[in-house]
Structures are given as C-alpha cells and as structure tokens.
C-alpha positions in Angstrom: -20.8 -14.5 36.7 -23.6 -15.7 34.3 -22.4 -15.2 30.6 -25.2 -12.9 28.6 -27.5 -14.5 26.8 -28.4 -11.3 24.6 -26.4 -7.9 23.6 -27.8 -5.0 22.3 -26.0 -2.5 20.4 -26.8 1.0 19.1 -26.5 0.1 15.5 -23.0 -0.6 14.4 -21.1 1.0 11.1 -18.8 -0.2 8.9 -15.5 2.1 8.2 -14.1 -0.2 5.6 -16.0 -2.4 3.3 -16.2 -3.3 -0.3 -19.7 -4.1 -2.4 -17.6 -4.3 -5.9 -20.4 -3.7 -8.4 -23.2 -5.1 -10.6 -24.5 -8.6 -10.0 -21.5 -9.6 -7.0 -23.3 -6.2 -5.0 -26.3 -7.2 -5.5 -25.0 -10.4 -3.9 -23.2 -8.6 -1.1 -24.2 -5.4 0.0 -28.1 -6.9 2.1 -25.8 -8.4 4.0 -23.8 -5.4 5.1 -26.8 -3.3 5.3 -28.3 -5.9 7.6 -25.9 -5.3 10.3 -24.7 -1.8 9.9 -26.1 1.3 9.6 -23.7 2.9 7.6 -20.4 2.0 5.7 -17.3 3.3 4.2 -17.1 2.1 0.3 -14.1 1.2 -1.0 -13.5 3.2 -4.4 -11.2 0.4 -6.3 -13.5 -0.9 -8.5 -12.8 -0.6 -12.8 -12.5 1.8 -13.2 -11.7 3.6 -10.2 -14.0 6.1 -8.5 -12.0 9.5 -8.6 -14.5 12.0 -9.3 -17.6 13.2 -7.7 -20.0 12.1 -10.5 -18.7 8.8 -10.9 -18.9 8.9 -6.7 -22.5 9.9 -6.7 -23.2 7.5 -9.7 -21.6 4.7 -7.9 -23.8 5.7 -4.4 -26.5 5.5 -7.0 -26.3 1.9 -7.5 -25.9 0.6 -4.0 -28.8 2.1 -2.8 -30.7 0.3 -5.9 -29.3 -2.8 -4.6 -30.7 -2.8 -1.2 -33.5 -4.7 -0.4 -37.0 -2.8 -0.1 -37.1 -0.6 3.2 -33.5 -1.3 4.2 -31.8 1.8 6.7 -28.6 2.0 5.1 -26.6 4.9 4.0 -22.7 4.2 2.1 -20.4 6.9 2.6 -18.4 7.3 -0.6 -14.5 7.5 -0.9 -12.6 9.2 -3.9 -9.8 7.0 -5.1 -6.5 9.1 -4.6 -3.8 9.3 -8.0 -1.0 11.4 -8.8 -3.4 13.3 -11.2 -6.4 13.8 -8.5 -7.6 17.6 -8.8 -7.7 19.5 -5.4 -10.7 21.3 -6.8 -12.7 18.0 -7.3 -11.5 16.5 -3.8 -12.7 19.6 -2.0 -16.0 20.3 -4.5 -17.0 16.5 -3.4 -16.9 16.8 0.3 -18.4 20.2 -0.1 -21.5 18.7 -1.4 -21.5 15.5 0.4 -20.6 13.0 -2.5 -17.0 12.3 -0.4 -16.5 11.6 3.0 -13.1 11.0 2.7 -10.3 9.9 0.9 -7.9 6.6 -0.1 -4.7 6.7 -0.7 -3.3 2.9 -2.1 0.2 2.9 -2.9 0.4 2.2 -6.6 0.4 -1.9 -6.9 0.2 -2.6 -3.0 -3.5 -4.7 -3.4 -6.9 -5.2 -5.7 -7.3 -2.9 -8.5 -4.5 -0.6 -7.4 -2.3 0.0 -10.2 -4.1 4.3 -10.8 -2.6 4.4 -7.0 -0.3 6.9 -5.6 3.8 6.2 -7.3 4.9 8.9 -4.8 3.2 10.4 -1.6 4.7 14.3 -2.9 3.1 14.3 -6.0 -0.6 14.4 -3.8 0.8 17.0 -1.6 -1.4 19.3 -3.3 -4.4 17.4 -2.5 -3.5 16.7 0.7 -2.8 20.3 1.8 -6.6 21.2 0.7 -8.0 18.2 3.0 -6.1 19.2 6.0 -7.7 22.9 5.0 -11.2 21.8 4.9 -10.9 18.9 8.0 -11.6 16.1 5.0 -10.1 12.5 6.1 -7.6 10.2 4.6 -7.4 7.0 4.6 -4.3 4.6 4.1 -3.7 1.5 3.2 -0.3 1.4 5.0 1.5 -1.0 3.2 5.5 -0.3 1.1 5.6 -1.8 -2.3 8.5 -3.3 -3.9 11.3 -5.7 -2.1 10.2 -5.3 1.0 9.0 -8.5 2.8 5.5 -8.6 2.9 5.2 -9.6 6.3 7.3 -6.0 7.5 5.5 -3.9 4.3 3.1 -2.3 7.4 6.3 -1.8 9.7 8.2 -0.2 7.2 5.0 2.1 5.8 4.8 3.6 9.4 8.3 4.2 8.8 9.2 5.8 5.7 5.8 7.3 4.6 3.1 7.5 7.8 5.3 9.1 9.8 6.8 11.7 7.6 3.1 12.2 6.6 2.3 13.7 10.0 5.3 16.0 10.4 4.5 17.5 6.9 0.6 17.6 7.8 0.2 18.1 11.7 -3.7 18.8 10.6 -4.9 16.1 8.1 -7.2 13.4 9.9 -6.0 10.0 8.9 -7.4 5.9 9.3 -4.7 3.6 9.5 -6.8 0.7 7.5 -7.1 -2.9 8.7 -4.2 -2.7 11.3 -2.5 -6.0 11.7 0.9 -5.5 13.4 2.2 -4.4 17.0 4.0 -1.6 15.4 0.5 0.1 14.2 -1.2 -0.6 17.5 2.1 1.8 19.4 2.1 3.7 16.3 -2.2 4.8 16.2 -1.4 5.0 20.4 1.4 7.5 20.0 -0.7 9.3 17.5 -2.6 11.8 20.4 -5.7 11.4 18.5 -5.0 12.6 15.2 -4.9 8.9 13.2 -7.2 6.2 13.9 -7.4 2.9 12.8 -10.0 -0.2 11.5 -9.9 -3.4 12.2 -11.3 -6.2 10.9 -13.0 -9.9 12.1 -10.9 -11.9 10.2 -7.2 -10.2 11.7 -8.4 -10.7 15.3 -9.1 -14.5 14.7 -6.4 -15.7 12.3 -2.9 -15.4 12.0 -0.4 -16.1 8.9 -0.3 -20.4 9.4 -4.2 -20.2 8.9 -3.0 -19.9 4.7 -1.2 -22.6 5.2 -3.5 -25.4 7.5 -3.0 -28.4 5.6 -2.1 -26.7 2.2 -2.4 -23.3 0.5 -5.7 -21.8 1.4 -6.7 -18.6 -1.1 -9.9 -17.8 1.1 -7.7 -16.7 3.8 -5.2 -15.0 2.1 -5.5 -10.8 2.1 -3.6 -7.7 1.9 -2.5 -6.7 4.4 -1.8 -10.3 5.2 -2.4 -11.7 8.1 1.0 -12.0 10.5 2.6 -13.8 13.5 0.4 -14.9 16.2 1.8 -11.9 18.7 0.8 -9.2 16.6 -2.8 -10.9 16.2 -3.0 -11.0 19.9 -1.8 -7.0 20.2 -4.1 -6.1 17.3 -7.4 -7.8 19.2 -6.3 -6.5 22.7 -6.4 -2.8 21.0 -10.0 -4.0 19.6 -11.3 -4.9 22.6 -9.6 -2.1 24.8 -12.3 0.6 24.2 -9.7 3.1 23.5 -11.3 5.4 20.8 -9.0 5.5 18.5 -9.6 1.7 17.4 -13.2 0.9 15.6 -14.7 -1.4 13.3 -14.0 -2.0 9.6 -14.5 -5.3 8.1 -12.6 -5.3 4.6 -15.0 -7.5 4.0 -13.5 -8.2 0.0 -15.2 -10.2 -2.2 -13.8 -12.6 -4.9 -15.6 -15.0 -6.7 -14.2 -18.4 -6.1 -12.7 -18.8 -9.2 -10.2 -15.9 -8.6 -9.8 -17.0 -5.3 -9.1 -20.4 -6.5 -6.3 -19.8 -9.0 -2.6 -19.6 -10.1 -2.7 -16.1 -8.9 -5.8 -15.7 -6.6 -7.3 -12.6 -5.5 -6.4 -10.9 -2.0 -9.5 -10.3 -0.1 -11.5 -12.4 2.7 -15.3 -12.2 2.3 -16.7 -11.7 6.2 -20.3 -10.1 4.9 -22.3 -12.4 6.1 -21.4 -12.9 9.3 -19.5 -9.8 9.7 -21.0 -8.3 12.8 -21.8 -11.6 14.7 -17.8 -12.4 14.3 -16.9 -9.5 16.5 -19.1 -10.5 18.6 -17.4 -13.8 19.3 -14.0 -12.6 19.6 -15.2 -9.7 22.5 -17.4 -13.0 24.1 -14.1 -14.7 24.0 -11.8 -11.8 25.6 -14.6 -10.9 27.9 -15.2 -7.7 26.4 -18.9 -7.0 25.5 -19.5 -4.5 27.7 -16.9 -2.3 25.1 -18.6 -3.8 22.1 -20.8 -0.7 21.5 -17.9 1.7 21.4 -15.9 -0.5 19.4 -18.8 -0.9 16.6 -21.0 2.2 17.3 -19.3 4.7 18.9 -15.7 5.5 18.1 -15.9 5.4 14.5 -19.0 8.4 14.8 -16.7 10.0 17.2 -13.5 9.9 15.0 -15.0 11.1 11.6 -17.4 13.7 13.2 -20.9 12.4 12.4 -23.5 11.7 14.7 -24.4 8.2 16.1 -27.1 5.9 15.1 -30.9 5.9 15.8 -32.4 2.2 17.0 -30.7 -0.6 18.4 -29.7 -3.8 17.1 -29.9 -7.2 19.2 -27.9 -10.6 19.0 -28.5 -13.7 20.8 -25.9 -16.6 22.3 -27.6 -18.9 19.6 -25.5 -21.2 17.7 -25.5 -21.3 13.7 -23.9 -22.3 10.8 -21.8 -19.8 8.3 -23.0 -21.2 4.4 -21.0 -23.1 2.7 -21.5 -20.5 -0.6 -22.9 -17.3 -1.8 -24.4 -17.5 -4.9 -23.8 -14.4 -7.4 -25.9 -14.4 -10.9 -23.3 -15.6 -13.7 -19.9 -16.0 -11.4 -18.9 -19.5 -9.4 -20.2 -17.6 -6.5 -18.6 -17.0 -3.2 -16.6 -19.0 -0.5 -17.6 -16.6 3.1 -14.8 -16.5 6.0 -15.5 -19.3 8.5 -17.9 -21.4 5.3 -19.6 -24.3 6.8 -18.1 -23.4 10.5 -20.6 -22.8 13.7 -20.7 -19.2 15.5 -22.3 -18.9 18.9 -23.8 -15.7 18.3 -26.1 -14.3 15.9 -28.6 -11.5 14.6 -32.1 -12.1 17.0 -34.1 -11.6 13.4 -32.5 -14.4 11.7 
C-alpha cells in the first residue's frame, strides 16, 4: 500500500493548552490558532482565573492577540480552590464565560499553590456541576512523598476513584494521561471520564530528561514515565476509542526558567503541535483515526458541535526552529528545536 502523500482533517481542537499572558501570548497563541479551531485555556496564570469577570477579561485578551482574521475561539476554565463559590461556577457556565472546570491539587505543577488542599472542601462546587452537566477537569497527580513517577497511579487510587462513587453524574477529563493505569482506568470508566493526551507523552519517555545530561525542555508535570506506559498511552491515542482526544499542554517557559537551578515544568509543542500527531499516527499506521482523535471525540465528549472547513497537511519535510522569540524574555526553546518532521501544514 502507497503511504499518503496528504491528510485532510475537519479542523482539529485543542482540549488542553496554555497561552500564559501579555507579551509570551502574543508569542504563542497564532500558533495554536493556526492549527485548531478551538482550545481549552489553562486558568493558572498570576493570579489565577477563578471568577467569571477575570475569565471573560482574560478571553478578552487572547482574542486581541490573534492575528487579523484568524477562526479561533478559547474556551475558558475557572481555576478550582477551596474558597470557589458554587454560585460563580454555575453563573459562569450559565452565561458562557466557563466551559468547565480545573481542579490542581494544591502544589502538584505551575502556579498551583491557590489549588485544592482537600478534594471535600469543593464538594459544594462539585455537587452544583454535576447539577447543571458542567465538566471537570483534573490534573490527576498526589502531592507529597509520593514518588513522582507513581503520583498518577496513586491519584486514580485515593482521589479519582472515590471521586466517581461520591459523584456518579459529574463529567470529568483525566488531563495529559501518561500511565497504563489511566489508560484501564478512562476504559473502565463507561463513558463518564475522558482523557487528553499530548504529542510530547506519545513520543518520549522519562530517559529523554536525561540523554546525555539533564535536559529542562523535556521535563513536565506529569512527567514523562517508562517506555511501556508510553507505548499504552499512544496505542489508546491512536485506537479511535472516543474517550481518548487531543490536548497538547503545550506549556511555555522562557528559557531562562527552563534553564535554571529549579526550572519550570512545561514542554512548549505550539508550533508544531498538530503536525506532531500527525507523525506519531504515520508511524502506528493510524491516519485514517486521526480525525476522531483531533476533531471528533473531544466535540463529542464536552457536547459542542464539530468544526466547519477542513484543514490539510502534506508528507513534506521541515525543520522545528531553533527559538521563539518573545518581546523582553530569552525567548523560547520549542519540543523537537532544530529536529526535522515529515509532515506539515499545506499553507506553510
């Protein structure tokens, strides 16, 4: 059989991505609206989006940073903490500010020390999501002594699972899955928790931090782990079961906080976000469930509709920069810098 020499996709969406703010989004976020159509912003900036006016504030400003004409929509998250109002939560999906939800554990990654200290203090908050169908999403990772290569294992353990038998209604996303034991876990689930995935967790696993020396642009929480729970978290990606769909995490650090005694977490994928999925599902001989992976399941899971237009890639090697500039910072170091990828957008 002849391998394709062009895809198109109903244009793809992004279920997990952050634009940060000021000068680094107006950096970032052309290249996410590029390649998706919509996306799910992360609420951890300083300080934390919690409310609906600092929500519709916030959605204010990425839509200024978008180049002229671009089709983009962000779909705005409130940041959970122990002192979230139910009222607020429920008056900002009501009127379309929220889609949904994040719930950090208190210290688990970036600009999450306002997280949750204790899932039952947001019971509250919970029980009025589950009421009104609003989603939650988790970054399913223990804090404390915990090893952080079993911090997912044990979430699904002592929070996720309680979590379900105390709210059989509440939609959840299992964010950037990166262990076996969240691939059975989502699979078990019967539809009622899906789960993101990202580029860089199908194509590394934990010795690419450590290839010839420490290397801070490939560290990220979650981090990545062994090489078999890489191989089960890309064989859920490319299985076209719906409860798996896109979300890069695409988390950007200027180098110098990457670069440091105690460097950032976060792996900037941006811009080549899309055409990295592409490889991996060239590589498993998967392209033909591309399109539910990136445009379909996603829709399906948070009950919106799918995309208008279409979006074509070509088998056409290029090169990933070296850098991103950003206005004032040391700029940006993207996942695979300087590295060739054999597919990439047909308009550029």
């Amino acid at each position: 059989m002849i391998p394709p020499t062009e895809i198109t996709l109903r244009r793809p969406d992004d279920w997990h991505c952050h634009l940060r703010d000021g000068a680094m989004m107006a950096s970032v976020a052309p290249f996410t609206a590029r390649r998706f159509a919509r996306a799910i912003i992360m609420p951890n900036l300083l300080p934390v989006q919690a409310t609906p006016i600092s929500a519709r504030q916030y959605r204010g400003r990425i839509l200024d940073a978008l180049p002229e004409g671009a089709q983009f929509t962000p779909l705005m998250t409130c940041y959970l903490t122990d002192r979230t109002d139910p009222d607020d939560v429920a008056r900002g999906f009501e009127e379309g500010v929220f889609t949904a939800v994040k719930f950090y554990p208190a210290d688990a990654t970036t600009n999450s020390a306002d997280g949750v200290t204790d899932i039952r203090k947001v019971y509250p908050v919970l029980e009025r999501m589950q009421k009104i169908g609003m989603p939650l999403l988790i970054h399913g990772e223990v804090v404390g002594d915990v090893d952080i290569f079993d911090r997912e294992a044990v979430f699904i353990d002592r929070v996720f699972t309680p979590l379900l038998g105390d709210f059989p209604g509440l939609k959840t996303v299992f964010e950037h899955i990166t262990t076996s034991e969240a691939v059975d876990f989502v699979r078990a689930s019967s539809g009622r928790v899906g789960a993101t995935i990202t580029a860089h967790h199908l194509m590394i696993n934990r010795n690419a931090m450590f290839e010839g020396g420490i290397r801070p642009h490939r560290y990220c929480l979650p981090v990545a782990k062994r090489e078999a729970h890489r191989r089960a978290v890309r064989a859920a990606a490319v299985s076209g079961e719906p409860c798996f769909f896109l979300g890069t995490d695409s988390a950007p650090h200027e180098i110098t906080a990457k670069v440091s005694a105690r460097g950032c977490a976060g792996i900037f994928t941006a811009p080549a976000a899309l055409e990295l999925y592409v490889q991996v599902f060239d590589e498993e001989n998967a392209l033909d469930r591309l399109e539910a992976f990136a445009s379909l399941n996603g829709a399906a899971f948070y009950g919106l509709p799918v995309n208008e237009g279409a979006l074509r890639l070509v088998r056409q090697e290029w090169t990933v920069p070296e850098k991103v500039e950003v206005a004032g910072t040391s700029g940006l170091h993207p996942f695979m810098a300087g590295r060739n990828l054999g597919w990439r957008l047909a308009d550029g």
